[in-house]
C-alpha positions as CSV (number, residue, x, y, z in Angstrom):
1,X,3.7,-13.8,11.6
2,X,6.3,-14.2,14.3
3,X,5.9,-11.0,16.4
4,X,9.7,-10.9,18.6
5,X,11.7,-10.9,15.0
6,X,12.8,-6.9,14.1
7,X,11.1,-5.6,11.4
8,X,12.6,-2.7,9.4
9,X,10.3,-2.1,6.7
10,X,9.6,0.7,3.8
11,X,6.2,1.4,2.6
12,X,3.8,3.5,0.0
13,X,1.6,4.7,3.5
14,X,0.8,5.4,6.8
15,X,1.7,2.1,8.4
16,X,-0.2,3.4,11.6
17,X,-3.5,3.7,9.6
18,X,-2.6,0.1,8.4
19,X,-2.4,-1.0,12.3
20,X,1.4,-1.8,11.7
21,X,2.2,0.5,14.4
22,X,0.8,2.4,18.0
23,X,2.3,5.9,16.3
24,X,4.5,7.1,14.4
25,X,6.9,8.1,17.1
26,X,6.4,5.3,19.1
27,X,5.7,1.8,16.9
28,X,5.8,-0.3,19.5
29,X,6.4,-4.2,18.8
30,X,8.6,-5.3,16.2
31,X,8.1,-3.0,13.0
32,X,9.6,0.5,12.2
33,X,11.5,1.8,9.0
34,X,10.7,4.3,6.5
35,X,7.3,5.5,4.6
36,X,7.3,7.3,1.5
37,X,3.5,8.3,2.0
38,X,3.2,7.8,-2.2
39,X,-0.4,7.1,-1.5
40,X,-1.1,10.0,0.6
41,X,0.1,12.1,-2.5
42,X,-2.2,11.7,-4.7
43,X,-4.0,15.0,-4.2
44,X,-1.0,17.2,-4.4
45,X,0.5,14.8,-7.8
46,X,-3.2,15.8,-9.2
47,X,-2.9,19.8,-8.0
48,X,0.4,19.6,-9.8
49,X,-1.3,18.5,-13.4
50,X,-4.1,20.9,-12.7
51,X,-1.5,23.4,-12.8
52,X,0.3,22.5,-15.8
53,X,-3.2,21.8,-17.8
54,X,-5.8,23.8,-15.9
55,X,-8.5,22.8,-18.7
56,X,-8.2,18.8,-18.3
57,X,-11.6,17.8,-17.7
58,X,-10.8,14.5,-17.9
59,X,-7.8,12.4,-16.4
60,X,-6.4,8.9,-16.4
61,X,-5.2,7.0,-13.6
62,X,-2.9,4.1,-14.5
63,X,-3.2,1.2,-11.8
64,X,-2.0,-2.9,-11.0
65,X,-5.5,-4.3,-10.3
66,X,-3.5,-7.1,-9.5
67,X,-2.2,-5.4,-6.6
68,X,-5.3,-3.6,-5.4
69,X,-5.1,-5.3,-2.0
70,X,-1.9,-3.6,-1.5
71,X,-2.7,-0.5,0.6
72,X,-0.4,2.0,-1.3
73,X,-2.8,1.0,-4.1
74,X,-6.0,1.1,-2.7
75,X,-5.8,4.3,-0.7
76,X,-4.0,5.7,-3.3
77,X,-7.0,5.4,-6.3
78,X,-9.2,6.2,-3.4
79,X,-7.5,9.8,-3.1
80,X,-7.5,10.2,-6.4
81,X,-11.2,9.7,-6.7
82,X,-11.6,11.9,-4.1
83,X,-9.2,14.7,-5.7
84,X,-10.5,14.6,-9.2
85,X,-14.3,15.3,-7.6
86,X,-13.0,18.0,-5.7
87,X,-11.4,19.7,-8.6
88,X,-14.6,18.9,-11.0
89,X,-12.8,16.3,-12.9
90,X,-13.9,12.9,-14.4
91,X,-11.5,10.0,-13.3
92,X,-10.8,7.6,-16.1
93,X,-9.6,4.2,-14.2
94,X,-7.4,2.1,-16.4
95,X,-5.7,-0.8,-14.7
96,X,-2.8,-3.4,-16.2
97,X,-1.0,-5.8,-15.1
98,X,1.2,-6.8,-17.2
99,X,3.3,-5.1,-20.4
100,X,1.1,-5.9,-22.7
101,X,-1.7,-4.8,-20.7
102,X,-0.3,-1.4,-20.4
103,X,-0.2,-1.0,-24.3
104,X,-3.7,-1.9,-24.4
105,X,-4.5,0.5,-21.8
106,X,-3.3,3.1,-23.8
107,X,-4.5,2.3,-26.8
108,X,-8.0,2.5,-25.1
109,X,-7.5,6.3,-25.2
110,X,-7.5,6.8,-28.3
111,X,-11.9,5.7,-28.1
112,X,-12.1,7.6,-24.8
113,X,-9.6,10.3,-24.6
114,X,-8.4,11.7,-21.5
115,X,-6.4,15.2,-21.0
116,X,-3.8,14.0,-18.5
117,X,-2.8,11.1,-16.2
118,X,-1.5,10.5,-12.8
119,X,0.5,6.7,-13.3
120,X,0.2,5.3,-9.8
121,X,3.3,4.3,-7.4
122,X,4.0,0.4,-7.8
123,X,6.9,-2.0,-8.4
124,X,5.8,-3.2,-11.1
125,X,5.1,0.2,-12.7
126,X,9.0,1.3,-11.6
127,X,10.2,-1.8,-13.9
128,X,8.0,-0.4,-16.9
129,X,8.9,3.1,-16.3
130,X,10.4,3.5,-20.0
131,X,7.5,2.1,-21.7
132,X,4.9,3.9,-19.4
133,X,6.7,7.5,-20.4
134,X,7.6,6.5,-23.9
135,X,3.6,5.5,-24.7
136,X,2.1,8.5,-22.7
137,X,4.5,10.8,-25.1
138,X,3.4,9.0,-28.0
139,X,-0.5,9.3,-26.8
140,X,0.8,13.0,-26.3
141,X,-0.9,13.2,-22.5
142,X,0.7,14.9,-19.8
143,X,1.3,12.3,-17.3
144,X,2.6,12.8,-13.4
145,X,4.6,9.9,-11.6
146,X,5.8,9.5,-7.8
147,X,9.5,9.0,-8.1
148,X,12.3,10.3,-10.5
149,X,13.2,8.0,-11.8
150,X,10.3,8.1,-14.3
151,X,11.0,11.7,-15.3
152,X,14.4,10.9,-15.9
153,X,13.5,8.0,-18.1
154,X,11.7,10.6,-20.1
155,X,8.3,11.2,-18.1
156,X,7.1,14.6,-17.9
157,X,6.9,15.5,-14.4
158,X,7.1,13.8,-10.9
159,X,6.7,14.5,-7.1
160,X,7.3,12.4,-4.6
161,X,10.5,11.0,-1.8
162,X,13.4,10.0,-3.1
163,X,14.0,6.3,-3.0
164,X,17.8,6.3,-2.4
165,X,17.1,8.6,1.0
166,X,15.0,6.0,1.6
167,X,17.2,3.3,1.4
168,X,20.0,5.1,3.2
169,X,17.4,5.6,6.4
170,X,16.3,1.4,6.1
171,X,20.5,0.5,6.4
172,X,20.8,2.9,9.2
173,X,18.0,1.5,11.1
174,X,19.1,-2.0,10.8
175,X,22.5,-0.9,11.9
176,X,20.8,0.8,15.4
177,X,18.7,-2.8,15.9
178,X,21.8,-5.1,15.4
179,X,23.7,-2.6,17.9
180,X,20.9,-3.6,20.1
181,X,18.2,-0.7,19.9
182,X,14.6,-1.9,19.4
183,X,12.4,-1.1,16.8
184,X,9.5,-0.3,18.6
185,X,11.9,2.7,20.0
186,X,13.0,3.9,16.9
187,X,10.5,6.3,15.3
188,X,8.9,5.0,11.7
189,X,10.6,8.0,9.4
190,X,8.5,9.7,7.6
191,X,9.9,12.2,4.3
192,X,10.7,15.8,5.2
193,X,11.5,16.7,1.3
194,X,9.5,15.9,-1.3
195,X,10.9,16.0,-4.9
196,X,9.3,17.6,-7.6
197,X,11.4,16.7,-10.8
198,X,10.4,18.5,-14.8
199,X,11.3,17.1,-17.6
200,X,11.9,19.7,-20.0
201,X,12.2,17.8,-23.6
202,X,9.0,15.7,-22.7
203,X,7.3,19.4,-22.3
204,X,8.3,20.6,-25.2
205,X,7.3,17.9,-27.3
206,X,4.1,18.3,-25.7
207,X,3.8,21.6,-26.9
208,X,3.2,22.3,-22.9
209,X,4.8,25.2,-21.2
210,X,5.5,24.6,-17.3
211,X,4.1,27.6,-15.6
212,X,6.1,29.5,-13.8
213,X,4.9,28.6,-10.3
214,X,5.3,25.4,-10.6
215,X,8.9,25.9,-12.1
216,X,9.9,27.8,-9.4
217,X,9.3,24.7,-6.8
218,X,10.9,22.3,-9.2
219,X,14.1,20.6,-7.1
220,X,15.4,19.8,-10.3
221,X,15.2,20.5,-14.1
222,X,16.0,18.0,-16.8
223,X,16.9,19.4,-20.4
């Protein structure tokens, strides 16, 4: 890779634990941009379901083995290993690739149930968001995303940045380069605000009331 061209990139995690960068305030070399950290939340996406069903012994975690190589996805079913066995909970792995591998997915819950999910953060997920929320409504299984856009396409919950900021921050950094800043100067931008979005109607047909701590820290309701 040809180390003297800029470099404004977003990513799912901590490009400086990837060796993309010296520090966060300081890159150094020819990379900076914007992370959403959606691998670094799996622990608080998994306190949030805990909250809304505290009995869930069991929970699913939807994943692209295809991508596994890509760091948002490994780190990100690492943590949520590590956050179901803190919270004495039984990870159920299910991983697809494609559409048709998501039905089947689902379908495998109805042999081994599971009382909630946490759908991990990838591109490929984003384009099924609509399926993924339509089939974890029909499964009737509380399920927790990292962007909005998945509640508002009828999901139940989700917490994480919010994509447009992000995109706003990537244009303004390649405005400073081409005015002749380098982007080892420019510190890697990591979220201040962290969405947590409810979707009211997907509740309700769950039969699940939102408890009223974690509707007070909701950013926005959907009815």
């Amino acid at each position: 890779m040809d180390r003297t061209i800029p470099i404004v990139m977003t990513y799912g995690t901590d490009p400086v634990r990837l060796g993309l960068a010296v520090s966060m305030n300081r890159p150094g070399g020819n990379v900076t941009g914007v992370t959403s950290l959606v691998a670094e939340l799996s622990g608080k996406q998994l306190g949030l379901l805990r909250d809304l069903v505290p009995k869930a012994a069991t929970v699913a975690a939807l994943f692209d083995p295809s991508q596994i190589s890509e760091d948002r996805n490994r780190f990100g079913l690492r943590d949520a290993r590590d956050a179901t066995a803190a919270l004495g909970q039984k990870l159920l792995v299910l991983g697809a690739s494609t559409a048709e591998e998501i039905d089947a997915q689902f379908a495998k819950l109805n042999k081994e149930p599971a009382d909630a999910m946490i759908v991990l953060t990838n591109p490929f997920f984003f384009t099924r968001r609509e399926q993924i929320a339509a089939l974890a409504a029909r499964h009737r299984i509380p399920a927790i995303y990292g962007r909005r856009e998945y509640a508002e396409a009828g999901g139940l919950i989700s917490y994480g940045s919010n994509l447009a900021d992000n995109f706003r921050e990537l244009g303004r950094y390649a405005g400073r380069i081409l005015n002749g800043e380098k982007p080892g100067d420019l510190p890697i931008i990591q979220p201040t605000r962290f969405e947590l979005v409810i979707n009211l109607k997907a509740a309700k047909a769950l039969n699940l009331t939102i408890p009223p701590g974690v509707y007070a820290i909701a950013d926005e309701v959907i009815e």
